[in-house]
Each structure stands twice: as C-alpha cells, then as structure tokens.
C-alpha positions in Angstrom: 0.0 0.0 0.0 1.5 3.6 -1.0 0.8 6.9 0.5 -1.2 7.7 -3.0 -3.0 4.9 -4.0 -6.0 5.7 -6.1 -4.7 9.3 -6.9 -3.4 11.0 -9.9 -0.8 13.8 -9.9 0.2 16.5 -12.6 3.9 17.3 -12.5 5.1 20.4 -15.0 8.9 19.9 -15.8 8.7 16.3 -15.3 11.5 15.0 -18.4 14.4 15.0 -16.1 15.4 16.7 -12.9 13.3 18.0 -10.3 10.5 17.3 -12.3 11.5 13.7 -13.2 12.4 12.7 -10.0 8.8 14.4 -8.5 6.7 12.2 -10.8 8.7 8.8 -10.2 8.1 9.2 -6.4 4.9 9.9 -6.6 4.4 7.0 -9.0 6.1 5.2 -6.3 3.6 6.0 -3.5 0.9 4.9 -5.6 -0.3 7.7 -8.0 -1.0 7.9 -11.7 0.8 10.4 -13.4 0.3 13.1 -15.9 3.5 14.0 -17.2 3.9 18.0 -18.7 7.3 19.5 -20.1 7.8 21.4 -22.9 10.9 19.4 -24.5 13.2 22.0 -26.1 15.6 24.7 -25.0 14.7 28.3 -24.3 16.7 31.4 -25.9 18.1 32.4 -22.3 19.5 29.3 -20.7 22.8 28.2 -21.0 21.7 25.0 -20.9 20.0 22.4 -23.0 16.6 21.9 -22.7 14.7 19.2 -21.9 14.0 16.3 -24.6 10.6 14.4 -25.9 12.8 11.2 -25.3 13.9 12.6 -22.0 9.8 12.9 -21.1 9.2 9.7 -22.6 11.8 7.6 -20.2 10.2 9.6 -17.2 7.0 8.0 -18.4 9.2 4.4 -18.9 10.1 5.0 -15.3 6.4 5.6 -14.0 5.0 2.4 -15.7 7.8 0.1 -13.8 5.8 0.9 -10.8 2.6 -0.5 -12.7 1.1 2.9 -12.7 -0.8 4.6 -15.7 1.0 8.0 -17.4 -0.2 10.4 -19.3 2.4 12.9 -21.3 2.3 15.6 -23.0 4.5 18.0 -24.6 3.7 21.9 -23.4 5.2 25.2 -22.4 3.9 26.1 -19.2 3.4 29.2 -20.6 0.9 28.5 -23.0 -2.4 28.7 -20.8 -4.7 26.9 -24.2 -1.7 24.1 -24.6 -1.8 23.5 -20.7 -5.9 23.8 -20.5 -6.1 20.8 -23.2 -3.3 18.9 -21.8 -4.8 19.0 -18.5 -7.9 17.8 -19.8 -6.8 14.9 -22.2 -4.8 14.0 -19.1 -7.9 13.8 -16.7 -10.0 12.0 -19.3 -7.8 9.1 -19.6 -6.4 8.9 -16.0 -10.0 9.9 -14.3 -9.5 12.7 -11.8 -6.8 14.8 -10.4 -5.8 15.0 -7.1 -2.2 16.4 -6.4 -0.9 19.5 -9.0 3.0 20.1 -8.6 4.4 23.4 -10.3 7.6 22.3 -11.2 8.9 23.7 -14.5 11.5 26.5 -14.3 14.8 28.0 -15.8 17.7 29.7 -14.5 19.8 32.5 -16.0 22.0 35.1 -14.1 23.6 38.4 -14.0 23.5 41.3 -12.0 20.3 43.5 -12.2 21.3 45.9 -14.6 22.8 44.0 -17.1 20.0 41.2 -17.4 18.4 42.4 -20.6 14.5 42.6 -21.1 14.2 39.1 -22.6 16.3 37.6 -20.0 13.9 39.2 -17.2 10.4 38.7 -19.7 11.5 34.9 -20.1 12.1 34.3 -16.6 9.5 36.0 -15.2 6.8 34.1 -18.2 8.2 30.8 -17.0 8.7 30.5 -13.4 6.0 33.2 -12.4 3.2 33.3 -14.7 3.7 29.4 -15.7 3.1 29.0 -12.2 -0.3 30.8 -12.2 -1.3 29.3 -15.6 -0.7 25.5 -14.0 -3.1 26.6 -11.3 -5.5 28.3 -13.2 -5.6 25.4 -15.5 -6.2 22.7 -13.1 -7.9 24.3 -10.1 -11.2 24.8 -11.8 -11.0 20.3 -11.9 -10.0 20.1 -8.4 -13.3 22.6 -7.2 -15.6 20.8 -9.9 -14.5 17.0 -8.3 -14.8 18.2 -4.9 -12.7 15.9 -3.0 -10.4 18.2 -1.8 -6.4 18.4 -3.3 -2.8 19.4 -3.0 -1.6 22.0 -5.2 2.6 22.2 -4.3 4.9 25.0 -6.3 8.6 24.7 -6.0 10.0 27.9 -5.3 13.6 28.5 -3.6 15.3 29.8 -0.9 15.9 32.8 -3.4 11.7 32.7 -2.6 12.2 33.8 1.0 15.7 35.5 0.8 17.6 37.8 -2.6 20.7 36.5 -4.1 23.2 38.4 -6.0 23.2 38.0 -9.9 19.4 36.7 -9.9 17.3 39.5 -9.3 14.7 38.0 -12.1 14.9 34.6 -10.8 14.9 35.8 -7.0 11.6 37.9 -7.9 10.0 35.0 -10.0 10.5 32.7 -6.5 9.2 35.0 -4.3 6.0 35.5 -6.8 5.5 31.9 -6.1 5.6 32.0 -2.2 2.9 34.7 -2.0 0.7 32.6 -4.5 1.0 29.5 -2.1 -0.3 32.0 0.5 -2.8 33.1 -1.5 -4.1 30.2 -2.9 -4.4 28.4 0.8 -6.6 31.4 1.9 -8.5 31.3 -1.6 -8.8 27.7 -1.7 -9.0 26.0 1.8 -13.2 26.2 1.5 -12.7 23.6 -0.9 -10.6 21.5 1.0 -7.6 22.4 -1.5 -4.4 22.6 0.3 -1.5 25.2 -1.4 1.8 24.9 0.0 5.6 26.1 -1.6 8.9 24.1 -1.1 11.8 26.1 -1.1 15.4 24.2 -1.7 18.6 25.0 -1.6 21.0 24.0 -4.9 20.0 20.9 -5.8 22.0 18.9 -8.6 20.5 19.1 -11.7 21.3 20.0 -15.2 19.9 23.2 -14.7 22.8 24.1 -12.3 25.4 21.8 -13.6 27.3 23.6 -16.4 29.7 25.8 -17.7 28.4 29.1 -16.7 27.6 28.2 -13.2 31.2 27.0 -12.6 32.3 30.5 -13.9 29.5 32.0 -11.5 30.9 30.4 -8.6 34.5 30.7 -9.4 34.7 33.8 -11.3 38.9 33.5 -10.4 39.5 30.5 -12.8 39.7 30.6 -16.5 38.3 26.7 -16.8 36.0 26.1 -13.6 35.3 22.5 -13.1 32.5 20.5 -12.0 34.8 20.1 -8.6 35.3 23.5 -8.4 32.1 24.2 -8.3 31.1 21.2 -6.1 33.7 22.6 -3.4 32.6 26.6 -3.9 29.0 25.4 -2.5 30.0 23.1 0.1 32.2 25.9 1.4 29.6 29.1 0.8 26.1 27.5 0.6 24.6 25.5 3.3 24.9 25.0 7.3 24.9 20.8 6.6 28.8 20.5 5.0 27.1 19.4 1.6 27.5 21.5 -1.7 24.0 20.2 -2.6 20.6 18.4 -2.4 19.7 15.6 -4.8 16.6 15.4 -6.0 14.8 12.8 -4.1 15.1 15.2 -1.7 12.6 17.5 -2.6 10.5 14.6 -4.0 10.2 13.3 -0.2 8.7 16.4 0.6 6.4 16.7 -2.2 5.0 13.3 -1.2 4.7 14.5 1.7 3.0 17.4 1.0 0.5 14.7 -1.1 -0.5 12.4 1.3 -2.7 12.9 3.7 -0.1 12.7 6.7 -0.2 16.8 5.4 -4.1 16.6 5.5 -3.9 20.0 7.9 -0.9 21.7 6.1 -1.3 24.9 4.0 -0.3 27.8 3.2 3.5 27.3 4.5 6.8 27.5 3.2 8.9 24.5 3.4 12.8 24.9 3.3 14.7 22.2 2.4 17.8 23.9 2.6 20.5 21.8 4.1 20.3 24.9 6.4 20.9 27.6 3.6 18.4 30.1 5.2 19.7 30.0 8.1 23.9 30.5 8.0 25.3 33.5 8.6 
C-alpha cells in the first residue's frame, strides 16, 4: 500500500530533474501520473533543454511501478496548450488530485545588465507558468470536490535575494505569495496550497559551464569540482555543496499524502540549512 494509492498527480517539468524525479516518487507512493514538459531549449539558458525522449523515459520510469502516465509535450506558458493537456490527461487517468508546479529556468547576471528578454523569459516561466498550472487545473480540483494538493517549488531565493538573480529571486518570491494566496482562496474547498523552497540541488539546470564560472569567477576553466567545493564551502549550514533530487520529492510526497491533511499555506525549506547560515 503507498501513500497515494488511487490518486493521480500532474507534474510540469517532469522529463528530467526535479521534475522527473517528483513524478517517479509519486508513481512510487501509488499515484497515476500526468507528465507535462515542454521538450526543447529556451533562448536564455545556457543550458539544453529538456528532450521528448527525455519525457518519454520519465513515463518508462512511471509504468515500472505499474502505474498509468499520461504525457504531453507543453510550455507552461501557453495557458490553451496547458488547459487541453490537463484535460486529455484527466479524461484518460479519471480525476486529479495532487498538482505540482515544477517547471522553471535559470539564468544570471547582476540587475542591470539582465536584458529585457532575460527578465520577460524568466518572469513568463517561473512566475506566470506557475499561475497558468493553477488556473488550468484548479477549476477540476473545485468541480470534483474531493479536496487536493496543489505544491509549487519555489527557492530559498523565494524567501531570501541573491546576488546576480534578481529576475529569478523575484519570479520565486512571486510563487511563495501565490501559495499563501491560494491556501486562503482555496482551503473552503478543502484544497491545500503549499511552496517548497530548496537550496541548490544537482540538476542540469545548475550543472554547467556558466555556473562554474559564477561560482569561481577566479579561474579561467572552472570544473565540476570546483564548483562542487565553492558550494560546500559558501552555501549551506549541513557541510554538503547540494541536495539531490529525491530530496525535494520526499517532501512533495509528503506534502500529497494525507499525513499533510492539515498543512497549508506554509513555506517548506529544504535547505540543508541555507536560510539559516550567517
């Protein structure tokens, strides 16, 4: 018997990473899956992008657990795509219970050299796609009234500023005060809205070129170790450089299941510390 037995959860961002590891959890504890990414690279990451064949062995993944998946390829920021999806994924899966906000990007540089698509993309992605997850699958969760669990991964850069992010810093924050909002919104309903907020956590969205440079701006050809060892050093209270991420899957399990039936509206570090090291 799993935590989630009989429910079905939407994860955005769910090819690889975060994302990935959120919706093989889940599947894990017992719950369907309906699988969202949007499977290409975006203009201001320094990063590749996500694959369709990434998304498609997250689904491989989910169906070793004998549960059901339902995929599909959209940008978060696309409120018609995610509308659709949401609904083709509820028709063939039967209800919804848990939503999970996942998708984001990174980029960085100080405030007043980010340039306007830099801050527009950022902003459209980890802000607005936020909202547009929500308002595409609250109006299911109040129609099947059973109650639900809406979790958005935010940051520590949600509850504290970083240099060199100021558009990702003010994207994260957006989301903490839509948790809060959305618990006070939607707790009639029996909805429950809470944000997680991690410290680094080893993904490909962090591990690469330019955030070696970021971290050790004093070598020409920063290395994977070098930037393992800046963030043990600066980052975190705990002496790691950084969370993997199971760790924040726990957590959204948690956050699932009903031994959170009475938690909302709160903001959950799981920060090796972070927040708290002077």
């Amino acid at each position: 018997m799993g935590q989630l037995d009989n429910k079905v959860a939407l994860v955005t961002g769910a090819a690889r990473g975060q994302g990935r590891s959120h919706a093989i959890r889940l599947a894990e504890e017992g719950a369907d899956i309906i699988a969202l990414d949007i499977c290409s690279s975006l203009d201001t990451t320094e990063y590749e992008g996500a694959t369709r064949e990434d998304l498609d062995e997250t689904a491989r993944f989910i169906e070793k657990y004998d549960r059901r998946v339902h995929t599909a390829v959209v940008d978060v920021r696309d409120l018609a795509g995610l509308e659709t999806a949401v609904a083709e994924g509820i028709a063939e899966l039967g209800r919804l219970d848990t939503v999970v906000a996942n998708a984001g990007i990174f980029s960085s540089a100080p405030l007043h050299e980010l340039t306007e698509q830099q801050w527009d993309e950022m902003i459209a992605v980890n802000l607005s796609g936020v909202w547009k997850t929500m308002r595409a699958t609250v109006p299911h969760l109040i129609e099947q009234g059973e109650g639900g669990s809406i979790v958005l991964i935010s940051s520590t850069g949600g509850l504290q500023g970083f240099p060199n992010f100021a558009h990702y810093v003010a994207a994260k924050h957006g989301v903490t005060g839509l948790a809060r909002t959305a618990s006070n919104e939607l707790g009639a309903h029996r909805i429950r809205c809470n944000s997680i907020h991690p410290t680094s956590v080893l993904t490909d969205m962090i591990d690469h070129e330019a955030m070696y440079k970021l971290f050790r701006p004093d070598l020409e050809k920063p290395t994977h170790a070098d930037f393992r060892d800046a963030c043990q050093q600066g980052m975190n209270v705990l002496p790691i450089p950084w969370l993997e991420p199971v760790d924040i899957s726990n957590a959204v399990v948690w956050l699932a299941s009903d031994a959170a039936r009475y938690v909302t509206g709160i903001a959950l570090p799981i920060d090796a510390g972070a927040l708290s090291k002077v």
